[in-house]
C-alpha positions in Angstrom: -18.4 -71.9 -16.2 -21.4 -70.5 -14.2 -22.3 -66.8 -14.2 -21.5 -66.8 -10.2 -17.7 -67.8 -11.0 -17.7 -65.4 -14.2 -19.2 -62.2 -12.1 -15.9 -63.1 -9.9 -13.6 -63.2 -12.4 -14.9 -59.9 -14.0 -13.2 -58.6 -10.9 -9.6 -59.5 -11.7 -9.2 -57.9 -15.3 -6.5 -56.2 -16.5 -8.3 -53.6 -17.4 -11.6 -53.1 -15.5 -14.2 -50.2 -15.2 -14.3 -49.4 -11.8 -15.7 -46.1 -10.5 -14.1 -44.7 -7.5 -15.7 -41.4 -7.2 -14.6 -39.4 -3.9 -17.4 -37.0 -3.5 -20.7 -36.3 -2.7 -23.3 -34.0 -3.7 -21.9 -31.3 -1.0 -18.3 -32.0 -2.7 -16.9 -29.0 -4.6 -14.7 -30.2 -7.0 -11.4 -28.6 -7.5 -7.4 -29.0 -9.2 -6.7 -29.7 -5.7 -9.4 -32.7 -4.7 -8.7 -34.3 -8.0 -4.6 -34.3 -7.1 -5.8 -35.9 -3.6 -8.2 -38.2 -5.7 -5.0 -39.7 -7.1 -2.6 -39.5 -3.9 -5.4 -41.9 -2.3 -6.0 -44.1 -4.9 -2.3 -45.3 -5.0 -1.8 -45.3 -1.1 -4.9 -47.6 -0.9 -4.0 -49.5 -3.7 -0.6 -49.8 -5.7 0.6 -53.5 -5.6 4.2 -51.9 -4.6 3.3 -50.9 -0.8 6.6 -49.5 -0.6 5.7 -47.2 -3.9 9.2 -47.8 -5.6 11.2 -47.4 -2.6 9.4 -44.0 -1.4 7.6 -42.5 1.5 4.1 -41.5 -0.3 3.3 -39.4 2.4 6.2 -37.2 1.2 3.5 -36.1 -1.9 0.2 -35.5 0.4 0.8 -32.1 0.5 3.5 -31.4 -2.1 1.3 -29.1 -4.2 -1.3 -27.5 -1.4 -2.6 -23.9 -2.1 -0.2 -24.6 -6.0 -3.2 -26.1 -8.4 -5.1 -23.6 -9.3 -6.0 -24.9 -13.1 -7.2 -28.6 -13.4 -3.6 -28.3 -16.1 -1.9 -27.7 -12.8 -2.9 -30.7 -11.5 -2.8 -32.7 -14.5 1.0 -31.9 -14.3 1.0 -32.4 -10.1 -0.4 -35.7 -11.0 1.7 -36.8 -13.8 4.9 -36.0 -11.8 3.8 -37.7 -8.9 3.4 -41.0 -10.7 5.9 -40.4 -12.6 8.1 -41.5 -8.9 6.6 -44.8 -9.1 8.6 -45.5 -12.1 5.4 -47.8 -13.6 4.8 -46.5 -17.1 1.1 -48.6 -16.8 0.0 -46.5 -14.2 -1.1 -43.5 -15.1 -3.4 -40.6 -15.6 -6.2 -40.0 -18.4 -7.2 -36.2 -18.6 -10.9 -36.6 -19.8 -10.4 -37.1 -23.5 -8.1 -39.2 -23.1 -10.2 -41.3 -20.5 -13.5 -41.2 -22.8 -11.2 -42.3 -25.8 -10.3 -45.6 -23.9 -13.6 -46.2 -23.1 -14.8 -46.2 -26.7 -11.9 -48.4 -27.4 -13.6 -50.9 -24.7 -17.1 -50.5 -26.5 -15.3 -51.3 -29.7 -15.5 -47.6 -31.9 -12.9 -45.1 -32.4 -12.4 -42.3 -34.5 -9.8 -42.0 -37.6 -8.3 -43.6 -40.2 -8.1 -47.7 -38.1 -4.0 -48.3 -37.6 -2.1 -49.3 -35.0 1.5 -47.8 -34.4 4.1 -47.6 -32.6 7.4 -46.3 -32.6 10.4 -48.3 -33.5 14.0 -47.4 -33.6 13.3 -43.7 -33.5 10.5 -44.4 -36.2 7.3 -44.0 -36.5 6.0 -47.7 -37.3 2.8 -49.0 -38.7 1.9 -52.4 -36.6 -1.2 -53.2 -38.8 -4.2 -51.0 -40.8 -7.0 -52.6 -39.1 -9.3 -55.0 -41.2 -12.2 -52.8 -43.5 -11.5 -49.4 -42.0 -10.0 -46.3 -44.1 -6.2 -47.2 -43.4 -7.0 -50.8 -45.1 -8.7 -49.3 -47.9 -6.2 -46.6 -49.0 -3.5 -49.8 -49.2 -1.2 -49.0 -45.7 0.5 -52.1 -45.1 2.4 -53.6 -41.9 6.1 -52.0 -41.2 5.2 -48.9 -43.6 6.7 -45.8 -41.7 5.0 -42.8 -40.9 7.5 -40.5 -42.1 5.2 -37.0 -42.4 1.4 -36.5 -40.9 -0.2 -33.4 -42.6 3.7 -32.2 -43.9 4.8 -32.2 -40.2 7.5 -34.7 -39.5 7.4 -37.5 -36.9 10.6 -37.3 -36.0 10.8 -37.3 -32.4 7.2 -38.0 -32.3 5.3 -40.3 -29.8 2.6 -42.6 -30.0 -0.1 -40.6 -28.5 1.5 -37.4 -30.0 0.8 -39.6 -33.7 -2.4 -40.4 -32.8 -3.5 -36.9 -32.2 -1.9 -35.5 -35.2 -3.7 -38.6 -37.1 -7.1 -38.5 -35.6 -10.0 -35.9 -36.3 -13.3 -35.1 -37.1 -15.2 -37.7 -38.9 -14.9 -37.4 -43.3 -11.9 -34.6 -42.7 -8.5 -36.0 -44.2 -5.4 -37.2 -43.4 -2.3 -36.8 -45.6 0.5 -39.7 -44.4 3.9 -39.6 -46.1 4.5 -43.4 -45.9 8.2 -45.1 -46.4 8.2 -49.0 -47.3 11.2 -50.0 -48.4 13.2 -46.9 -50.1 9.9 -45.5 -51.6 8.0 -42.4 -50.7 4.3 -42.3 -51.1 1.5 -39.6 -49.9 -1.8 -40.9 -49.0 -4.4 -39.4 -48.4 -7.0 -41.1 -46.3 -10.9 -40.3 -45.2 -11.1 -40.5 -41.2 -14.3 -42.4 -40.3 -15.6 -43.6 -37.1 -14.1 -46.9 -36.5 -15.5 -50.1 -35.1 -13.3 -52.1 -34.2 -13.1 -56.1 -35.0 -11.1 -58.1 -32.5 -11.3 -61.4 -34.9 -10.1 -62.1 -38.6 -10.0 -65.4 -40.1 -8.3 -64.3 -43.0 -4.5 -65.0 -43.0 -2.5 -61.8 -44.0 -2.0 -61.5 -47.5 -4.8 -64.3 -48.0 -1.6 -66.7 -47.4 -2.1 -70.0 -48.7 -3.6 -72.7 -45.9 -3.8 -76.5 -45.9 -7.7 -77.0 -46.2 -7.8 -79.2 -42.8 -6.4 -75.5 -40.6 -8.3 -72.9 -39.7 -6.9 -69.7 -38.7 -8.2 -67.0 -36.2 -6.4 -63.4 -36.0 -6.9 -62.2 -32.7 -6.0 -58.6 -32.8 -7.1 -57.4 -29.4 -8.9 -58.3 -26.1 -9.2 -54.7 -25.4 -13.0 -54.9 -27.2 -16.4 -56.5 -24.5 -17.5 -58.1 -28.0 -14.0 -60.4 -28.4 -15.4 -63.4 -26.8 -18.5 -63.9 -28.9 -16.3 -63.0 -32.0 -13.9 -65.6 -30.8 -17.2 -68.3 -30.4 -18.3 -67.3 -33.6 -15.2 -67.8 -35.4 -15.0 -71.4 -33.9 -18.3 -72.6 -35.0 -17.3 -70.6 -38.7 -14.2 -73.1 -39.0 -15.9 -75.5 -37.0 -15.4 -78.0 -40.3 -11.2 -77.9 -40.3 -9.1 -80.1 -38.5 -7.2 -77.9 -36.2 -6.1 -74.0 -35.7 -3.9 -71.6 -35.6 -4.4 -68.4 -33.1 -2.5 -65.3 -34.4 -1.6 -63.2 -31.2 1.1 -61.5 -33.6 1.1 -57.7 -32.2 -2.0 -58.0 -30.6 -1.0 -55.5 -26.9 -3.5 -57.1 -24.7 -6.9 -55.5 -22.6 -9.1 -57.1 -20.6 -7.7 -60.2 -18.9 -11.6 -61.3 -18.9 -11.7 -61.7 -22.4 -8.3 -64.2 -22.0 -9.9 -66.1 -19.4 -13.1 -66.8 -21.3 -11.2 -67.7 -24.4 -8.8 -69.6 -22.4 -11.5 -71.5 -20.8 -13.6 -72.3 -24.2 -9.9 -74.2 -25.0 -9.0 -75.6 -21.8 -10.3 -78.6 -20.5 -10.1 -77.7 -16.7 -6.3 -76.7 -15.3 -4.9 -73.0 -13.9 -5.6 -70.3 -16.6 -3.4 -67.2 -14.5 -2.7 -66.2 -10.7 -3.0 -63.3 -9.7 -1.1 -61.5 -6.8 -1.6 -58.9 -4.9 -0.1 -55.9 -2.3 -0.7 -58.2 0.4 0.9 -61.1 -1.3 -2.3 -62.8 -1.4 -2.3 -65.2 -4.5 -5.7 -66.3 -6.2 -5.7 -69.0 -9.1 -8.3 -68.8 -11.8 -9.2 -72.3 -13.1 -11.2 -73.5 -16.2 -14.4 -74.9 -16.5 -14.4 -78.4 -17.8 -16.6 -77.3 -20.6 -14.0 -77.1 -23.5 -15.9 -75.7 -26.6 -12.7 -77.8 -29.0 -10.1 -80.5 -28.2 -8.8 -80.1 -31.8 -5.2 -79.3 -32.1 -4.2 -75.9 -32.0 -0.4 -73.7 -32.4 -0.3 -69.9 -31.2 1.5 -67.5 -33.3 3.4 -64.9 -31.2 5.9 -62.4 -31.6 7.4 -59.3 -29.2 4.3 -57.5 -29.7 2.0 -60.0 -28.4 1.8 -58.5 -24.6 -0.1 -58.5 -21.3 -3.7 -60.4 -22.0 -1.8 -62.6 -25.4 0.6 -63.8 -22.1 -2.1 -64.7 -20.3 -4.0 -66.6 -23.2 -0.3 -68.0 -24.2 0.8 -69.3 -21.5 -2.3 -70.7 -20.4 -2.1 -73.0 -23.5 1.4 -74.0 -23.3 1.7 -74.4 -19.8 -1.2 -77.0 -19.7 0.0 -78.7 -22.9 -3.0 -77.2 -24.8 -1.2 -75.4 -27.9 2.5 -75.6 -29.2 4.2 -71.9 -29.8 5.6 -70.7 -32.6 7.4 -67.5 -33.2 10.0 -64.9 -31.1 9.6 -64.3 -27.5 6.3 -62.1 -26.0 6.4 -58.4 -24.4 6.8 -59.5 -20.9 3.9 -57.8 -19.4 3.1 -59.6 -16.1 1.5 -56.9 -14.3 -2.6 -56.2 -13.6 -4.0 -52.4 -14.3 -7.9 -51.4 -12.8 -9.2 -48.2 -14.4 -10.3 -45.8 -11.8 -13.1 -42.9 -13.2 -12.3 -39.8 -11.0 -13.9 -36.2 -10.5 -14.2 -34.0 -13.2 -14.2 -37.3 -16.0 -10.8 -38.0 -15.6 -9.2 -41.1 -15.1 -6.2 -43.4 -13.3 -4.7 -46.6 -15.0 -3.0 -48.1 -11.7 -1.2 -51.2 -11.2 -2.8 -53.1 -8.5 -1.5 -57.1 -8.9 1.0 -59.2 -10.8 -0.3 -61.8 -12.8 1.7 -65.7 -12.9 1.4 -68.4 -15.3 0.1 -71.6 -14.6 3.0 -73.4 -13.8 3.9 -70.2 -11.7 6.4 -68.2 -13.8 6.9 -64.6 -13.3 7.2 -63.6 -17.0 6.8 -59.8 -16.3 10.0 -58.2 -18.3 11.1 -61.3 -19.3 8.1 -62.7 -21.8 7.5 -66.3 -22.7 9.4 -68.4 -25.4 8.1 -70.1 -27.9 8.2 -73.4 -28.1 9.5 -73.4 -31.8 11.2 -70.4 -32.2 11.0 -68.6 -36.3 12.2 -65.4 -36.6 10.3 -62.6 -39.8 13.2 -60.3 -41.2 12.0 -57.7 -42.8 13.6 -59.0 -46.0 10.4 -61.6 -45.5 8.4 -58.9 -44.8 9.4 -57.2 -47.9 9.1 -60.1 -50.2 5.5 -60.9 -48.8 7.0 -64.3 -46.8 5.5 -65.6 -44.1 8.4 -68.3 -42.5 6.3 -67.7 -39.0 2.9 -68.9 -40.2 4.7 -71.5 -42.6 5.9 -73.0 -39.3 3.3 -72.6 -37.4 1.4 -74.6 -40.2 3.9 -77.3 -40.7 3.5 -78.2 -36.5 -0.3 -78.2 -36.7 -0.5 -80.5 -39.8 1.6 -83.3 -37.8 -0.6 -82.7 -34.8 -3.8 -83.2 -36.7 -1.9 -86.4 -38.6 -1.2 -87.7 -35.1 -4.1 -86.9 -33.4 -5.9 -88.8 -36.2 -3.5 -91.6 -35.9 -4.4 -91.8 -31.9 -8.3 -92.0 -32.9 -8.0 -94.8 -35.5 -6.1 -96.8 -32.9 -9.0 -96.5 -30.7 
């Protein structure tokens, strides 16, 4: 792929830094311009022109001579999008906005864990490799049960995370339930660079010497490509791989087209569609960097940029899946920067496979489907990557087979 057709695709990521700034150097910002900011933004470009069945025009004015605080509009604003019934688009008050972008560059501050809430519980996803939460021994499906002695009950994600995060060597104190057992730790935050790539298998699981196996965590980090190359030409001596997009939530849609296209040899990575309908393919480059055999690990966490790279592979008969059905994220965000360093996730195109599915709510099936209990969990059993194992080894043995014919 030539820089020309990569500076194109840039244009189409999930989740791109663009800078729409409405003013100019006579522009007085105010709680009022920023509210009009948004209105605009998702007249000129929401992929839903109807805007979930509404007349925008109904909000242009909604709030005039109300916002007199930027809170006020930070409320005017959430309660407008709030209509479109879209929980991707949304606003970023400027913390929150400058967060995300150190998430993009790859550093973040606190202890390094993902959550999320499940069943009404506060849910660790994974500690993330070599950062505090790994160190002090928090493990996968722990629950948060207490931050600091307040309790999560009720708690968000984001209202977690700022409970959880703070100022760099200050500590944390997370009552953590796994299994019926209580446990306090106590955990150093740091600042946190994030690693989109492990080749580790979790729990240092046992591997047939001829697989090589690549966690992908996240796309959300620019470096994920070049980790991703690196990792490759690390394993480059096995036989085959195994791509763990197990939890991994997604981010830029660049990073799954590059990595698509360093395992596709030519063929429809995504479409894209947008407000007008317009549909735009995105194709690989016939510059594969591996034909060896591969199987992608997924699992309901695997969302928005794992579909893409997902069903990428299995719709051109690249990679065999294994695991329990994806997300079903099928839609394309574009991060706005507005006025006063706040900022607009909004929805602006739907993304299809390559065969052309819609899988938006609906995820994609694996092709061998293995479910993890939490009983496996519990007793350190991995049935997914056993699987997933099992299916590469006869690929390798037949792709071997195929080349001593020759």
């Amino acid at each position: 792929m030539n820089k020309k057709s990569i500076s194109k695709i840039c244009l189409i990521i999930i989740l791109i830094v663009s800078i729409f700034i409405f003013k100019s150097d006579a522009f007085a910002y105010t709680p009022q311009s920023l509210y009009d900011e948004v209105w605009k933004l998702v007249y000129a470009k929401y992929v839903d022109q109807t805007n979930n069945g509404q007349v925008w025009q109904m909000w242009r004015h909604k709030y005039d001579d109300k916002l007199q605080t930027d809170e006020d509009a930070y409320v005017a604003i959430d309660t407008m999008l709030a209509s479109l019934n879209d929980p991707y688009t949304r606003f970023l008050p400027p913390s929150e906005f400058e967060e995300e972008g150190n998430s993009i560059s790859g550093t973040l501050k606190g202890i390094g864990v993902q959550i999320s809430v499940k069943d009404g519980k506060l849910l660790v996803i994974a500690p993330i490799e070599d950062t505090p939460a790994a160190k002090a021994g928090l493990k996968e499906n722990d629950y948060i049960v207490e931050i600091d002695g307040k309790s999560t009950k009720g708690m968000t994600v984001k209202d977690a995370a700022d409970n959880i995060k703070g100022e760099e060597g200050t500590i944390v104190k997370l009552l953590i339930r796994r299994g019926n057992v209580d446990k306090v730790y106590a955990i150093p935050r740091a600042e946190i660079k994030l690693k989109s790539i492990s080749t580790i298998p979790p729990n240092k699981f046992p591997l047939n010497y001829n697989v090589g196996y690549i966690r992908l965590s996240t796309f959300m980090n620019k470096s994920a490509t070049t980790e991703f190359s690196n990792a490759l030409i690390k394993l480059k001596d096995k036989k085959g791989y195994i791509i763990d997009l197990r939890s991994n939530p997604g981010g830029l849609l660049a990073n799954a087209i590059y990595i698509s296209d360093m395992l596709l040899n030519g063929g429809t990575i995504v479409s894209t569609v947008d407000r007008d309908g317009y549909k735009e393919d995105t194709k690989a480059a016939r510059k594969v960097s591996t034909t060896k055999p591969i199987v992608v690990l997924i699992n309901g966490g695997s969302a928005s940029a794992s579909e893409i790279l997902s069903g990428a592979l299995k719709d051109n008969g690249r990679a065999t899946l294994v695991g329990e059905k994806t997300f079903g994220k099928g839609l394309v965000q574009e991060i706005n920067k507005l006025s006063g360093g706040s900022g607009l996730n909004i929805t602006t195109q739907r993304y299809l496979t390559p065969n052309g599915t819609d899988i938006h709510k609906k995820g994609i099936t694996p092709d061998v489907q293995v479910v993890l209990t939490e009983e496996d969990i519990i007793k350190g059993r991995d049935p997914q990557l056993d699987k997933a194992q099992e299916v590469l080894v006869k690929k390798i043995t037949a792709q071997n087979n195929i080349a001593n014919k020759k």
